[in-house]
C-alpha positions in Angstrom: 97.6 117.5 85.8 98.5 120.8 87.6 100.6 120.0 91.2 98.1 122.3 92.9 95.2 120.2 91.3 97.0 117.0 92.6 97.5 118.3 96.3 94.1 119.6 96.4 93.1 116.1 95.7 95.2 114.8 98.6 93.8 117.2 100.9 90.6 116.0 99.9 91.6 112.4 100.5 92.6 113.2 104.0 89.6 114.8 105.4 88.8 112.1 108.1 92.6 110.7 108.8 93.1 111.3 112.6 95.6 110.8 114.6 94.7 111.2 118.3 97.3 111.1 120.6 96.5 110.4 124.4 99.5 110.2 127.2 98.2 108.3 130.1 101.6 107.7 132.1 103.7 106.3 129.5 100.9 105.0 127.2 100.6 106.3 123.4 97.7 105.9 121.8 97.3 105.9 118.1 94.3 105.5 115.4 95.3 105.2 112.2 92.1 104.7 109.8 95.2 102.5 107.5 93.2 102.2 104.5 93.1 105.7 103.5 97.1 106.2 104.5 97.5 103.2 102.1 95.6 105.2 99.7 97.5 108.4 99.7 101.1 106.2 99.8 99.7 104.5 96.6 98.7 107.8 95.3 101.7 109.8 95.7 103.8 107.1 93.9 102.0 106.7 91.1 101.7 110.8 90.9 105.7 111.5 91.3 106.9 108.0 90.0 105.2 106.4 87.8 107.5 104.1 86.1 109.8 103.4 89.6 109.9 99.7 89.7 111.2 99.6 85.7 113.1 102.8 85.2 116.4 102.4 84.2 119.6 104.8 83.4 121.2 104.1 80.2 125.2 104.3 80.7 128.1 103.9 78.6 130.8 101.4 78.5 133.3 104.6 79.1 130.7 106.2 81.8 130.5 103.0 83.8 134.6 102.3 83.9 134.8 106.3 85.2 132.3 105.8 87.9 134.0 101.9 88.9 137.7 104.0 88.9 136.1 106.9 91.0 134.5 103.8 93.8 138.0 102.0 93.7 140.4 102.2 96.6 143.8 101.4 97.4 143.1 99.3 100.5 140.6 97.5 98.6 142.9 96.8 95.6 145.4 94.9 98.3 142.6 92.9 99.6 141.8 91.8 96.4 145.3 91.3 95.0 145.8 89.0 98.0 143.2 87.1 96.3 144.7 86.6 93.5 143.2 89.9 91.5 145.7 90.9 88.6 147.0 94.4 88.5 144.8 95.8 86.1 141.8 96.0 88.7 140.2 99.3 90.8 139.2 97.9 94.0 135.9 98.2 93.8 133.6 96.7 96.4 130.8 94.5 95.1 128.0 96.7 97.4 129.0 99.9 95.6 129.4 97.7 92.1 125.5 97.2 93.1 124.4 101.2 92.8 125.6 101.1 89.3 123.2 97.9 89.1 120.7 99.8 90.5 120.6 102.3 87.6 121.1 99.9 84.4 119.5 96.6 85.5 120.1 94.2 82.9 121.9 95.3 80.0 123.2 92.5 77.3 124.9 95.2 75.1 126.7 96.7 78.0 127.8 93.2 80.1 129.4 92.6 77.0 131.5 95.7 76.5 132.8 96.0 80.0 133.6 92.3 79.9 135.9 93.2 77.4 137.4 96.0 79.1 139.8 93.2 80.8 139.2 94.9 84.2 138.6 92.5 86.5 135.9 94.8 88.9 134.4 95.6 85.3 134.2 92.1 84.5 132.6 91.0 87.3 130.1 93.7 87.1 129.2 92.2 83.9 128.1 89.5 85.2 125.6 91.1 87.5 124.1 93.0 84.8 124.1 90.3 82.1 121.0 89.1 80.4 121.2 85.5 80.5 118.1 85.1 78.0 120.4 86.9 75.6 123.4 85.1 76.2 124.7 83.0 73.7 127.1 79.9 74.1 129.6 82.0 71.9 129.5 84.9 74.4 129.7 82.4 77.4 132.6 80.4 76.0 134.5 83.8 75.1 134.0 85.2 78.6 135.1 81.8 79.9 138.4 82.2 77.8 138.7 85.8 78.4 138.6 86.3 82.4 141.3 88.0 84.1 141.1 86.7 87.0 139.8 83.2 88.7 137.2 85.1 90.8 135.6 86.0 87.4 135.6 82.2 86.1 134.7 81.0 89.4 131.9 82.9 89.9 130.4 85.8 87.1 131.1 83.2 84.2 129.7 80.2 85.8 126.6 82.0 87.8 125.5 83.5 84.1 126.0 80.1 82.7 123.8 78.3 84.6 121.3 81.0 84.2 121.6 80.5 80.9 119.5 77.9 78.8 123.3 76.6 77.8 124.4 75.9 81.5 124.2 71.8 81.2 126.4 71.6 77.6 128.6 74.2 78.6 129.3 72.8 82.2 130.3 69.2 80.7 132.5 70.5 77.9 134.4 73.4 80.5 135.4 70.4 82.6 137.6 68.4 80.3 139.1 71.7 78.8 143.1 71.6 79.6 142.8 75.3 80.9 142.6 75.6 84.9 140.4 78.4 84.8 137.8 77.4 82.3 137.8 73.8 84.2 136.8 76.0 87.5 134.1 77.7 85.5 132.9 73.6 83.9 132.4 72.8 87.6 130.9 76.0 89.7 128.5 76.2 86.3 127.3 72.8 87.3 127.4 73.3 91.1 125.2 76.6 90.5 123.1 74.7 88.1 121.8 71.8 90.2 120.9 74.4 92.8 118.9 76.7 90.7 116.8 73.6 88.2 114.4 71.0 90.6 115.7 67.9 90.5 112.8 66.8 87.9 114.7 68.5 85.3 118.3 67.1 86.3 120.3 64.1 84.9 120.4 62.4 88.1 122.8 59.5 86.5 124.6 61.7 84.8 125.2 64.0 88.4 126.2 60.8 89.9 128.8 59.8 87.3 130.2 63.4 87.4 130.5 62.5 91.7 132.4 59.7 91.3 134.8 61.6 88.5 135.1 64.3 91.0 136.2 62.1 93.5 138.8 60.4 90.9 140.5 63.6 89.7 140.5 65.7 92.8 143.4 64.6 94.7 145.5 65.9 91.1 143.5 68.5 89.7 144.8 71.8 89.6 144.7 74.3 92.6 141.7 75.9 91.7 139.8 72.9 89.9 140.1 71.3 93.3 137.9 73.8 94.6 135.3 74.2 92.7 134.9 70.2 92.3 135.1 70.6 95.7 132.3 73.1 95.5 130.4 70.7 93.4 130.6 68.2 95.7 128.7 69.9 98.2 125.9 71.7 95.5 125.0 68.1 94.7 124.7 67.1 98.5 122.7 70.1 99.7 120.2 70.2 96.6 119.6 67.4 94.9 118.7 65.0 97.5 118.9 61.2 95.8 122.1 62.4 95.9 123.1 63.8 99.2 124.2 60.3 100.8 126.3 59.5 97.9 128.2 62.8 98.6 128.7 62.9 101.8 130.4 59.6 101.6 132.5 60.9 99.1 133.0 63.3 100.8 134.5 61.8 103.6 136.4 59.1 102.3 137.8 62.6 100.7 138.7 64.0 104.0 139.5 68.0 104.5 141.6 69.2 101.7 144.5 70.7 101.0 143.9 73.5 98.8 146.4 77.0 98.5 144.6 79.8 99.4 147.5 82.2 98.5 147.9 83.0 102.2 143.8 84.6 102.8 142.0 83.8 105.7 139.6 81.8 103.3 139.2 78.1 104.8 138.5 75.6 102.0 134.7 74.3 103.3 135.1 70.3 104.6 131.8 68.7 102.2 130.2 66.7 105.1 129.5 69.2 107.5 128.8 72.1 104.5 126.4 69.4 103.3 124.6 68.8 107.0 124.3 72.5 107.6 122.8 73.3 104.4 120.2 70.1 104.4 119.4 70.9 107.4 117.7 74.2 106.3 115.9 71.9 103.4 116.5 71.5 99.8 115.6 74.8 99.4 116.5 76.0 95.2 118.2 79.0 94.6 116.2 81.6 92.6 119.0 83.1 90.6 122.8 81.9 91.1 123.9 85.4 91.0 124.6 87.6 93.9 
């Protein structure tokens, strides 16, 4: 339809919508007849933007490293080296990371080939884009392998994971693997997991066992493996609730721990009072693990 066609409609629309202003001392008055402003909103979106909530911008692999080089920055690159981030990283911040997330939504094809890309900002875009319905354990156990950096296992790998419909087998298998990094990704895969499923669809003997094991092995796990059991520890407490009395007795025959930060301002959470604070707001699931 013709624009002038489409305005001359809106004029029409708007015949009777007044607005009648009235100072009396420092008093505004305002009617509004809403319904017809509602009606015009509604109209002008579905004129101009028809497909807005679903529109997406298909990118390249090669288009989406440019843009992530062009958002890096120096003084985010130390941040994130202090963090353990390897060299081959731009510095991106995860809020920008999120206008390219904007455009693509999820895109399988695409999480995959900038996983790949070994770029540790790439990589964790990847993760934000993924489709977890198309995520195979093949992919998942490759990405889990791959990572560059611990952020990646800790987080991307285990937040898709527990997404995925493979969550639960890849969780217990990640957690006995002799690699630090995949055993981080085994534990934060089941820590996101119990707080995404209800507690109908959880092994609650199973989660119990897995308590007591993380309570065995902590004290001589590896650096990182310490704090994601540690993590776990506190997922189980804070939302699955047969359970939260069991960990915060673990948790504080535990005591804070000692865990290497690599010199960050980043204080290693102490279970029982993570656990209290979050209860305290209800067992409330997550929606999606990602974020």
């Amino acid at each position: 339809m013709p624009l002038r066609k489409r305005m001359t409609q809106i004029q029409q629309m708007t015949t009777d919508f007044s607005i009648h202003v009235k100072m009396e001392s420092t008093v505004l008055s305002v009617s509004i007849p809403v319904i017809r402003v509602i009606r015009v909103i509604f109209f002008l979106h579905t004129t101009f933007y028809p497909n807005f909530s679903t529109q997406t911008t298909a990118m390249t692999a090669k288009e989406v490293l440019s843009q992530l080089k062009e958002m890096g920055s120096e003084s985010i690159r130390k941040v994130l080296a202090k963090h353990g981030a390897p060299s081959n990283q731009y510095g991106v911040k995860v809020e920008d990371m999120k206008k390219i997330v904007k455009k693509v939504k999820k895109d399988y094809d695409l999480s995959l080939q900038l996983f790949d890309s070994g770029i540790s900002d790439a990589q964790y875009l990847a993760g934000l884009i993924a489709d977890e319905t198309k995520m195979t354990k093949k992919d998942l156990q490759h990405w889990a392998e791959t990572s560059t950096w611990q952020t990646v296992n800790e987080y991307t790998v285990a937040w898709i994971a527990a997404e995925s419909d493979h969550g639960w087998e890849l969780g217990l298998k990640w957690i006995s693997s002799k690699k630090e990094n995949v055993q981080s990704s085994g534990w934060s895969t089941l820590a996101n997991l119990v707080a995404l499923r209800s507690d109908d669809e959880l092994d609650i003997k199973e989660l119990k066992n897995l308590l007591h094991r993380a309570a065995k092995e902590i004290p001589t796990a590896a650096n990182r493996v310490r704090y994601t059991m540690n993590s776990f520890i506190i997922a189980i407490g804070s939302y699955v609730k047969e359970l939260t009395a069991e960990a915060l007795k673990i948790g504080q025959s535990l005591g804070p721990l000692s865990i290497d930060m690599n010199g960050t301002a980043c204080k290693v959470p102490f279970a029982p009072d993570y656990i209290q604070k979050t209860v305290a707001r209800g067992y409330k699931k997550k929606k999606m693990a990602r974020c």
